[in-house]
N, C-alpha and C positions, 0 to 999 in steps of 0.2 A: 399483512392482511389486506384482501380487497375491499377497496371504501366505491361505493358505487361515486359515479361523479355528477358535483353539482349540477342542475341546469336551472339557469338562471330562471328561464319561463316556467318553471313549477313556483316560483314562489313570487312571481310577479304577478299584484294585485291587476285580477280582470280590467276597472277601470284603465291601467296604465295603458294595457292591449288598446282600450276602444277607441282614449281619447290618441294613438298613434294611428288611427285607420285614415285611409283617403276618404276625400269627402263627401263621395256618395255612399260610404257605407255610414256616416255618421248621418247625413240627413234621416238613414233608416233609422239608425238607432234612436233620434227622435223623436223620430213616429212610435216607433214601438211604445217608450214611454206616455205619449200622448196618446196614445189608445187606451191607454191602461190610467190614463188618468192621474200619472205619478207627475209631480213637476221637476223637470230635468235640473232646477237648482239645488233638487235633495241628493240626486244622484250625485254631482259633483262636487257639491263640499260636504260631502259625509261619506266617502266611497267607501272608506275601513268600514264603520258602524253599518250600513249597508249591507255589509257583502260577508261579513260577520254573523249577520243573523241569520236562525233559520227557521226562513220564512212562512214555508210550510208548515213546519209545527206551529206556529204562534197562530197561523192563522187557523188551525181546530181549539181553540179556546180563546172563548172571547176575553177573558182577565190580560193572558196574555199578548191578546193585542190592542186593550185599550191601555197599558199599560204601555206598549210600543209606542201608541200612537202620543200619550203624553208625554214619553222621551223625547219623541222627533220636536213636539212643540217645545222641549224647554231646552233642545240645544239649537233652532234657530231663534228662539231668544235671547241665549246666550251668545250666538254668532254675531245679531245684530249689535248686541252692547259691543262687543270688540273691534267690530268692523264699524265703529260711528262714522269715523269719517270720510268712508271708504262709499261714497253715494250711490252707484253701481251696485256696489255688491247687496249692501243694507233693500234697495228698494227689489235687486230677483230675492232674497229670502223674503223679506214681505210680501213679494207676492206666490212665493210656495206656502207660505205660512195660511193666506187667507184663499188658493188653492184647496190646501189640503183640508183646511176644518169646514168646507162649504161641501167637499164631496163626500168625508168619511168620518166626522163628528158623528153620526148615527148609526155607523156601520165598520167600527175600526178592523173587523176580519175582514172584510170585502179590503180594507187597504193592503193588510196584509198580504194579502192571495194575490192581488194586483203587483204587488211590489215582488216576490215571487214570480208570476208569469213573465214580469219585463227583466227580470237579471236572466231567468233562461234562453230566453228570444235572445239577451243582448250577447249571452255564452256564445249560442248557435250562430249568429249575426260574423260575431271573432272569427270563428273556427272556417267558416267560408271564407271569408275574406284573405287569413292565412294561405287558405290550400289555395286558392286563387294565384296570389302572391309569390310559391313557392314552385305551382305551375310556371307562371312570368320570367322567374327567375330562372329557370333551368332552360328553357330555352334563349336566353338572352345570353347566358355563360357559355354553353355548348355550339358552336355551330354544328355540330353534328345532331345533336339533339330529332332535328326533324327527321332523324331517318333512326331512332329511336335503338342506338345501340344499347346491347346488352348492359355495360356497365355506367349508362345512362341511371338506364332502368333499377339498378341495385338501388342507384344512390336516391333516387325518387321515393323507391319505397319503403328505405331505411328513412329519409325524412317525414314519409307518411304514419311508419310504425313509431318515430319519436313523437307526434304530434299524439298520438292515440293512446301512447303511456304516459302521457301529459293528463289526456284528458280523463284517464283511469285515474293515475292518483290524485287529482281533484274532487272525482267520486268517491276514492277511498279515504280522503280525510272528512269529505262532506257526512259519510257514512258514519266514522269512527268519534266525530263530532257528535252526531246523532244519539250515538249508542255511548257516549260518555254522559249525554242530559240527560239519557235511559235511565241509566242507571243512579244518577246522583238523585235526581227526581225520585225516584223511585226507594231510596235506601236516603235521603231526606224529606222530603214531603210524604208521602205515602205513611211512612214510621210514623213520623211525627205527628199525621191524621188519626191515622190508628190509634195512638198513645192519649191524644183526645180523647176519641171515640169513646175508647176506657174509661176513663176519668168520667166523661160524662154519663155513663152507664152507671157511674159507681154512685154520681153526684143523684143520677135522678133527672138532670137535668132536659127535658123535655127540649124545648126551644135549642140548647146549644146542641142537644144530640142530634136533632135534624141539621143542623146548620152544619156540622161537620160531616152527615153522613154524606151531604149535598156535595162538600167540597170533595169527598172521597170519591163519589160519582164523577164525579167532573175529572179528578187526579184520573182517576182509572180509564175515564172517557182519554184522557190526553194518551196514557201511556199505551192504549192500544191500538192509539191510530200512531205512534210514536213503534211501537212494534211492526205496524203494519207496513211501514214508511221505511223501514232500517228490511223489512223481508223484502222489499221491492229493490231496494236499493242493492242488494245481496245479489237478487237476481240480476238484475240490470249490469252489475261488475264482472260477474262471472259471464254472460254473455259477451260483455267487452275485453275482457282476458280471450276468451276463446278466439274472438275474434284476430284478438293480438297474436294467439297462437298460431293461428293459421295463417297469420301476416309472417310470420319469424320462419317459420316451418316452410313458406315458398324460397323467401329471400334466403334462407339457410343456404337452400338446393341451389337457389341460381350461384352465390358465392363460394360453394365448393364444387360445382361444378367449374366456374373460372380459379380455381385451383387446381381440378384437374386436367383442365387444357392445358395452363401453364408445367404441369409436370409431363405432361406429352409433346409437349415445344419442346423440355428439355430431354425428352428421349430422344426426339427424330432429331435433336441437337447434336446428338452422339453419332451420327449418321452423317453429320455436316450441313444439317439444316440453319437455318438463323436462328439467333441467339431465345434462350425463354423469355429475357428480360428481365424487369426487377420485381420482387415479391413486394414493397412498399404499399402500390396502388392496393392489391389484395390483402396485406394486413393491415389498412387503413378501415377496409371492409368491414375485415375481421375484427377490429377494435370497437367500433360503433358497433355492429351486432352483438357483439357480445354486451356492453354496455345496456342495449333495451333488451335481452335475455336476463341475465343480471336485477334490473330494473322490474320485470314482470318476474321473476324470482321474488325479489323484496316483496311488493305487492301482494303475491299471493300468501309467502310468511304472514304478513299482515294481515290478510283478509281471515287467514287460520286461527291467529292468537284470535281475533274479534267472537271468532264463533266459538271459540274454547271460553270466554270470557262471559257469552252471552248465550245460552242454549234457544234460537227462537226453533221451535217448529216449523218444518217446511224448507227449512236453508239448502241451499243445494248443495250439501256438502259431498256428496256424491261426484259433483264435478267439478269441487273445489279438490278435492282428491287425485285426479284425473289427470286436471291442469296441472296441481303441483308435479306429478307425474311427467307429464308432458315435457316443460319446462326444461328438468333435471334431464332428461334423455337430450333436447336439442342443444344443452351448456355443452355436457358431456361428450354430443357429435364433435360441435363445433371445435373444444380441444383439444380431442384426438384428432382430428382433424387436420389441424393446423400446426403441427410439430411435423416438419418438413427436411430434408436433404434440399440445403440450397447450391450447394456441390457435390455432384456424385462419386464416388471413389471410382479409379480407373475401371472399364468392363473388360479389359483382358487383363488380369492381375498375375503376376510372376510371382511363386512366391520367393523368400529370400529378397525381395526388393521393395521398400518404401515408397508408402503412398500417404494420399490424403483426402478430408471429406470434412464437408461442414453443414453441419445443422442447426437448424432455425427456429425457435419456439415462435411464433406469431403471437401469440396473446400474452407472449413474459412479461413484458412491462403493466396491461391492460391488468392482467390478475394479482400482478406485485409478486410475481415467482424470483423478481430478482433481488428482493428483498432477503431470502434464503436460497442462493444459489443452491440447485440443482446436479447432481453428476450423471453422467451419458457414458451407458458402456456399447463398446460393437462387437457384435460378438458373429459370427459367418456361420450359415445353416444352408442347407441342401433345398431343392424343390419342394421336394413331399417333407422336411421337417416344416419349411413356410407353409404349405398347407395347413396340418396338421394346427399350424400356431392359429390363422386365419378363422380355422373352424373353431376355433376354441379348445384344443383336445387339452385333459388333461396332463400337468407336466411335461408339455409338448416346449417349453420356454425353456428351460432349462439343458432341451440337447441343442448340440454344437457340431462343425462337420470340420472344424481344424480351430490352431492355437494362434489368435492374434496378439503382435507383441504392443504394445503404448497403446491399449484401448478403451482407455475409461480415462475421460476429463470433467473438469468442472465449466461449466456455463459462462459465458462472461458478457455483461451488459455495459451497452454504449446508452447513454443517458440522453445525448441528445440527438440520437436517432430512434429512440425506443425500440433499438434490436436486440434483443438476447439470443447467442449463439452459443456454436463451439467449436472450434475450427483441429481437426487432430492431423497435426502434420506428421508426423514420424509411425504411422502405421505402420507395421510390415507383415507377412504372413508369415509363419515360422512355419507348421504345416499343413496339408490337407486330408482328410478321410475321404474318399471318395464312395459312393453309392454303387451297389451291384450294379453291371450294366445292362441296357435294354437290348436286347438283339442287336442289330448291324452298328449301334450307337459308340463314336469315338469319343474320347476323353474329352474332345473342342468339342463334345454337342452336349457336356453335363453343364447344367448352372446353377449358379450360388447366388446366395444372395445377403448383402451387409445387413444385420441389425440391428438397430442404435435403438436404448432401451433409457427409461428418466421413471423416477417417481419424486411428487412432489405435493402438495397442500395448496390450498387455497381457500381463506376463511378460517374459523375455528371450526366448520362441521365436514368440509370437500376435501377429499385425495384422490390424487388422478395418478393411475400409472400409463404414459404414454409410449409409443412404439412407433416408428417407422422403416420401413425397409427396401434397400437404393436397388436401380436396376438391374435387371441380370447381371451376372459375372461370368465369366469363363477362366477357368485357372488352372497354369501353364507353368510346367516346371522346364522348358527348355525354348529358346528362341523361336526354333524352325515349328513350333505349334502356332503361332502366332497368327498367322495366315487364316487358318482352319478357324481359330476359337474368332477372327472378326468377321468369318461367315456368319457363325451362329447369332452373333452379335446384331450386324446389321440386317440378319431376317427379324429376329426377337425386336428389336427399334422400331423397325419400318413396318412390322406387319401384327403388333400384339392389339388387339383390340382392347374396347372397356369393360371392366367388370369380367375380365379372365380368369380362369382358376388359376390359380399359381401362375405359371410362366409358359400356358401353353398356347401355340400360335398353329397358325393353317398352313397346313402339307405343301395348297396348293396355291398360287395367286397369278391374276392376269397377268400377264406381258408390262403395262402401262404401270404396273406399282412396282413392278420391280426395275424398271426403266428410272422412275423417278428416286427411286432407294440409290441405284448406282450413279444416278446424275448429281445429288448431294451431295456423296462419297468422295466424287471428284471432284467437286466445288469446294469441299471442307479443306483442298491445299494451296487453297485460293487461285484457284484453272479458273478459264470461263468456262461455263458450262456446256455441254455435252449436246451438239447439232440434233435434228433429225435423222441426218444421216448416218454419225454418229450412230444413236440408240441402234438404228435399223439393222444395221451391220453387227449390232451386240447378238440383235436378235435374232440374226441369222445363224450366228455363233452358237448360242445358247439352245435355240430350239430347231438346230439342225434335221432333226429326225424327224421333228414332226413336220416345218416346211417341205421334205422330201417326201411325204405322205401324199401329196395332191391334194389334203382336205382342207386346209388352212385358207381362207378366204382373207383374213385381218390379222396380222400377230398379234395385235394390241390385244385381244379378247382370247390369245391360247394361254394357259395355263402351264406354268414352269413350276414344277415341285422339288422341294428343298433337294430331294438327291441329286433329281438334274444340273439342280445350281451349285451343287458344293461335294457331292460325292461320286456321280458317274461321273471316267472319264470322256473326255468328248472325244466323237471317231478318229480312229487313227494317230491317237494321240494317246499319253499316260498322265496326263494332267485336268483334273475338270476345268468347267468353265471358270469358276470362282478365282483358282488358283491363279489363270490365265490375267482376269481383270486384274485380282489384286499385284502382280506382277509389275501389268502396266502401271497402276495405280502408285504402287511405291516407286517405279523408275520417273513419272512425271511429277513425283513429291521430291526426289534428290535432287535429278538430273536435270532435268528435262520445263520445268514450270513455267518459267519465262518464254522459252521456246514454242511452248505451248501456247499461249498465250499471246504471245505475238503473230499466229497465226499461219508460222509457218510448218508445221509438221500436220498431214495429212493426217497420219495415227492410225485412226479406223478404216481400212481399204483392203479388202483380200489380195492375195499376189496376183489372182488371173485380171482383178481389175484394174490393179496397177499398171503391168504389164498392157492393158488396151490401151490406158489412157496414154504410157509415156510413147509407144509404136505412132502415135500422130503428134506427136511433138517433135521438135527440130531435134537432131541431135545432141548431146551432152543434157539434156535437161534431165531431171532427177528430181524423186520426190522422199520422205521422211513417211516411214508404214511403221507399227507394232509390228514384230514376229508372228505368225501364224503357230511355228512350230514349236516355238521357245518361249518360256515364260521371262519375262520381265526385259526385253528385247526391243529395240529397234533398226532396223535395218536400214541401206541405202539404196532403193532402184532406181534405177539410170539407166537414158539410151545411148548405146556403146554399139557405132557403126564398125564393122571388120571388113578385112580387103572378101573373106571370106559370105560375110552377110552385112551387107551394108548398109540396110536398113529394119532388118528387121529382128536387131537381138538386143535384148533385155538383159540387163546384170543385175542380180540382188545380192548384195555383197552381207558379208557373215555379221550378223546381229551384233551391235553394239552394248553392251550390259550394266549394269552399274559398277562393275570392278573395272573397265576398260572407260567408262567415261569420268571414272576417280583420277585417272593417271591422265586424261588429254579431253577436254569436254567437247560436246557435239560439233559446234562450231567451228572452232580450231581444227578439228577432222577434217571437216568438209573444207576446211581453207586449205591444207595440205594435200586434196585431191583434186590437181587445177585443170584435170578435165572434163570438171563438173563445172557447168559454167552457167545452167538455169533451172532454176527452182520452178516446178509446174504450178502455171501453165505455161509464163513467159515472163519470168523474174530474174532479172542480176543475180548471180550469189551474192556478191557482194553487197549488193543493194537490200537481200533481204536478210543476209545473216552477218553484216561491215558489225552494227551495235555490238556483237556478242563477243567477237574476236577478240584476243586476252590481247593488250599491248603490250608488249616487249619493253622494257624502259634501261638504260645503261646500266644500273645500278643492280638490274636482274643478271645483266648479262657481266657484271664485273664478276669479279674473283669472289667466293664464300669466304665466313669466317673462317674457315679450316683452311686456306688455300689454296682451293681447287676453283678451276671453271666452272660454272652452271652451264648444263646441258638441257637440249628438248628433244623433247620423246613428237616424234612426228607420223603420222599413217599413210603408209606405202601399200597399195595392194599389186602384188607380185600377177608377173603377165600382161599389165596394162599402161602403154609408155605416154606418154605427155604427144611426140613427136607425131605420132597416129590417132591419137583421139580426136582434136577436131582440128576444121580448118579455121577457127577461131583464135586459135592460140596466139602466145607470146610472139616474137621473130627470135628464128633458131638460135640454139647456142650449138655450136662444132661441139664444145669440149661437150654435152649433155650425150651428143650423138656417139661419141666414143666412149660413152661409161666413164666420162671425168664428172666425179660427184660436184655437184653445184648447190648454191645456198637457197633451200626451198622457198625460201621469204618472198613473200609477192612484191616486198618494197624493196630487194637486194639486186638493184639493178647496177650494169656496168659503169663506170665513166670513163672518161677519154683516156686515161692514161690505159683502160684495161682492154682497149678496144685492139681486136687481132691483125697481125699488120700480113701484107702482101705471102713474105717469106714462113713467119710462121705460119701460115695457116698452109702454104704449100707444103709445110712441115710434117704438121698434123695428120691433112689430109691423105697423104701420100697417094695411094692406088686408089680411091673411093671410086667406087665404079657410081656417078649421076645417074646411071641406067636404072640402077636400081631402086631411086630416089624418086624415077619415075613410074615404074612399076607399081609402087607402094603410095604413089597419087600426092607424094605430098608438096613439090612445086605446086602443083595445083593449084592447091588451096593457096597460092602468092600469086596469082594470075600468071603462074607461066603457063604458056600453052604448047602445043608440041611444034609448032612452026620453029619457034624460038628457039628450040631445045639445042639443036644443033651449035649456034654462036654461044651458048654458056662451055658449050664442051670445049671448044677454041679458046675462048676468052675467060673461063675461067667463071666461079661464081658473080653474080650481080653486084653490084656495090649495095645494093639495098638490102642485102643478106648481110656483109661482113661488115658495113662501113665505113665510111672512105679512109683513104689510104693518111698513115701520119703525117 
């Protein structure tokens, strides 16, 4: 059962508040007293007895307040006996004592009425002081404060709303005080006048029947200004509930509205955005509101029994009505509300494979639902059934659009984090019903969506049955859909607005939202993010057709519509653009992430651009492109001078994939092609890809457990020799020259024993015609010049070629 919870300051006697105020609100308070002619030693040593009475009534009958006024004389009488020796104290009661009989010995209701004026000034006096205080305070805590953040602002006005149901139920027991003397008064005194009256009616008695008719005048005089006083008070409460309602009723909006940012953080999360973060701060919200929801509940209860107890004319019970009304509808928000997916189950869901999802009640511990745990069934429904459910349709709860297996658990609370969840690990989907289809619409453009369902109590009179349901789903009985259904996914994330019908989003969306949708995307495998240049090129990709138009002045502002992005293929091509990114996208999540990231792979550059850039670079430089043609591809182009074009030919050698860089990774490729020798614009290989290269260690190259040698798989591309690619290279090896396979390792270099001596190598070489060594330019590249050429034919190779003799 929910116990609303204590607060201390409801039952902290007012003086405590005044005498804790700083000191210029006490000089006020002072004064106030001093106006009013009260002596501030009554206030302080009699603050119960004080604050106990009420004041106003006693001051519409005079019995009543000269009776007052000879209490107050005979308990500082009795103060002073006790305090004899207390000097101080004994001479301020003497002199409240000969204060008080010099100004209201002849008028004890004037003291009354005064004594009344000065506790409400000194109420009002608190109450500013406080909100002052609580102002001070909020900005002293926050350095942000002055720039007046949203969830500044909640917690301002949750402590403005506690301060105001403070100050109701102080009305409300002041009232309920009231109308308890109503009544006893009234059902003892009154009777018992009556019962008089009789008797002296019966007796004859002249003199006593006036004397009681007198006092019955006087009773009656009291109890209709005692009536008058409890209708005003009626009114005055219910004004200040309103008031509180409309305070709850803001603060409600603003805190479910930062609930539902924080559920749209965690959509574009699924997109690869940053994280939602934690729901704490939010059900911290959620617990203090609910708590003065709750609170002006009680209250009103209250103020209901009073009027049921007591029928005055005039009550506004009409908006006592209203409110209770009110009230119950914003508890009611706030718990449906706040029963949450704090994990959302996968949005491309296979079926036959196990998942998971947890959900979060926010207010379990606040309302004590973990006192009787609760069970949570998920059950999966189509688009138009979640409509259907949203609108309320009849029996619209009970269809289903397939069979989930482990889908109902019980709740389970952590005590000292006051989180009650439920976390279902072993989901799985057993099958799916699928929905007639809508014209061109594929299987990966239907969605579902999880719904996890609770009923439970709160109180002996409240049952809530709550509902929440996780984002789209896409559900895929075969791998190769997978693609398709995180199209649908990532437009549905990136582009659903608030307050959408069911699951439906925009056809069409600028250039710039879809830019940032796929820049997440590729952020989510932890890449750096996606250049200008980058996007531009996506965008040239993507809205091919319409750049070709002439009318395009900004891509950022053309509009890409869902077929473009996921269902036309793009020109010349059998693949849309979607297909294309997500391609890259999975080859730079296996393969490729570091590489990326380190900043050497170009990526995004068309072949013709490529091609300009690498035609002014020196020869052998080479840069790292996406495929244009191939989905999930990257390629190597390089400039590859020939005896036939020596400057001006380009090679883009056959796309790289992820089945080809499982057996040898990018790196290690490009180390085994060593007449690539600079990474564009003017980079070492080695310098920019030495980090990546796999090291070889003994232990690889020993013998396996079975016996055998370990071998490496290395990339050769056929047609392109070492010996002609550039004049950069190594210094010759003969045996390379004659097709004697050599060890491709860039560290497997000769040593002396292996160096080629006079006679072999005249061996070897036999008839090699030099001519033709010239021919093909590649002395050259060793600074032989053709002067020279003649004494190498005489004398034989250089010593700087073969070196020196044994």
């Amino acid at each position: 059962m929910y116990e609303a919870p204590l607060i201390v300051e409801h039952t902290m006697a007012l003086w405590q508040k005044t005498v804790q105020l700083p000191d210029e609100y006490k000089t006020k308070m002072k004064a106030i007293y001093e106006s009013n002619r009260i002596h501030i030693a009554i206030r302080n040593y009699f603050p119960d007895w004080v604050e106990s009475t009420q004041w106003d009534v006693v001051s519409q009958v005079v019995d009543m307040s000269s009776n007052k006024l000879t209490e107050l004389m005979q308990r500082l009488d009795q103060e002073m006996l006790v305090k004899a020796d207390d000097f101080c104290r004994r001479e301020q009661l003497l002199a409240a004592r000969q204060h008080t009989m010099q100004n209201y010995v002849s008028d004890p209701s004037r003291f009354a009425l005064n004594m009344f004026n000065a506790i409400q000034a000194e109420f009002q006096l608190v109450e500013e002081a406080q909100a002052h205080s609580r102002q001070a305070q909020s900005m002293v805590q926050s350095p942000m404060s002055m720039h007046g953040s949203e969830e500044e602002k909640i917690w301002i006005r949750l402590d403005e709303i506690r301060h105001r149901t403070e100050s109701s139920n102080q009305e409300l027991l002041q009232m309920k005080n009231l109308q308890e003397t109503f009544v006893i008064t009234y059902q003892r005194d009154m009777l018992e006048i009556q019962s008089q009256i009789k008797k002296a009616q019966q007796e004859q008695n002249a003199a006593k029947l006036t004397e009681k008719n007198q006092q019955k005048a006087n009773l009656e005089k009291q109890l209709k200004y005692q009536a008058g006083r409890l209708l005003q008070l009626r009114t005055q409460l219910s004004l200040k509930h309103k008031e509180i309602l409309q305070s709850l009723e803001l603060v409600l909006a603003v805190v479910l509205q930062t609930l539902e940012a924080w559920k749209r953080k965690q959509q574009l999360a699924g997109n690869g955005g940053p994280p939602e973060g934690s729901l704490d701060s939010i059900q911290q919200q959620c617990d203090i509101l609910a708590d003065h929801i709750w609170n002006t509940r009680q209250q009103v209860k209250s103020v209901q029994l009073l009027y049921e107890q007591l029928n005055i004319p005039n009550s506004p019970t009409d908006d006592l009505v209203q409110i209770q009304c009110s009230v119950q509808a914003l508890l009611s928000q706030l718990v449906t509300s706040t029963f949450v997916i704090e994990k959302q189950p996968p949005q491309v869901l296979k079926t036959q494979t196990k998942f998971s999802a947890t959900v979060r009640f926010l207010l379990g511990y606040k309302l004590g639902v973990d006192k009787n745990l609760p069970r949570v069934k998920a059950t999966i429904i189509n688009e138009q059934q979640a409509q259907n459910i949203l609108n309320g349709k009849k029996n619209s709860s009970s269809e289903t659009s397939g069979e989930i297996l482990n889908n109902e658990q019980m709740m389970e609370g952590i005590a000292n984090t006051q989180i009650l969840s439920v976390t279902f690990r072993n989901m799985s989907l057993k099958k799916i019903k699928r929905a007639e289809r809508r014209g061109t619409e594929f299987v990966t453009e239907e969605k579902f969506t999880i719904m996890f369902e609770s009923d439970f109590n709160v109180g002996e009179d409240l049952s809530f049955h709550v509902r929440t349901m996780s984002l789209p789903v896409v559900v895929i009985v075969h791998g190769n859909q997978e693609a398709h259904a995180w199209a649908t996914i990532l437009w549905d994330n990136a582009f659903a607005e608030p307050d959408r019908k069911s699951f439906a989003v925009r056809d069409k969306v600028p250039w710039r939202e879809v830019a940032a949708a796929l820049n997440s995307k590729f952020i989510s495998i932890g890449a750096v993010p996606l250049s200008d240049e980058n996007l531009k090129y996506l965008a040239q990709k993507a809205l091919n057709k319409q750049l070709h138009s002439g009318k395009v002045m900004n891509y950022n502002d053309c509009l890409l519509s869902w077929s473009e992005f996921s269902k036309d293929p793009l020109p010349s091509h059998e693949f849309t653009f979607w297909d294309w990114f997500y391609g890259v996208w999975e080859l730079s999540k296996r393969s490729l992430k570091d590489l990326w990231n380190a900043g050497v792979i170009k990526g995004f550059i068309a072949r013709s651009e490529a091609e300009r850039e690498l035609l002014v670079s020196q020869p052998s430089t080479f840069l790292l492109r996406f495929a244009d043609g191939e989905v999930g591809g990257i390629s190597v182009s390089f400039h590859y001078p020939t005896p036939e074009s020596p400057n001006d030919t380009i090679t883009h050698l056959e796309p790289f994939t992820r089945s080809k860089l499982m057996q040898r990774s990018l790196a290690d490729s490009l180390r085994d092609m060593e007449y690539l020798m600079f990474l564009h614009p003017n980079i070492m290989k080695d310098d920019a890809f030495g980090r990546f290269y796999t090291q070889a260690n003994i232990e690889q190259r020993a013998k396996t457990r079975s016996g055998y040698t370990k071998t490496d798989l290395q990339v050769k591309v056929p047609g392109i020799h070492t010996d002609i690619a550039s004049p950069f290279h190594q210094p010759f090896s003969p045996s390379s020259s004659l097709g004697v396979s050599a060890s491709p390792a860039p560290s497997a270099m000769l040593d002396e024993h292996d160096l080629i001596s006079d006679e072999s190598l005249g061996t070897a070489l036999g008839d090699l015609d030099f001519s033709m060594l010239m021919n093909n330019e590649w002395l050259r590249g060793f600074g032989i010049d053709d002067d020279s050429y003649d004494c190498y034919l005489d004398d034989g190779p250089p010593e700087s070629l073969i070196g020196p003799s044994p």
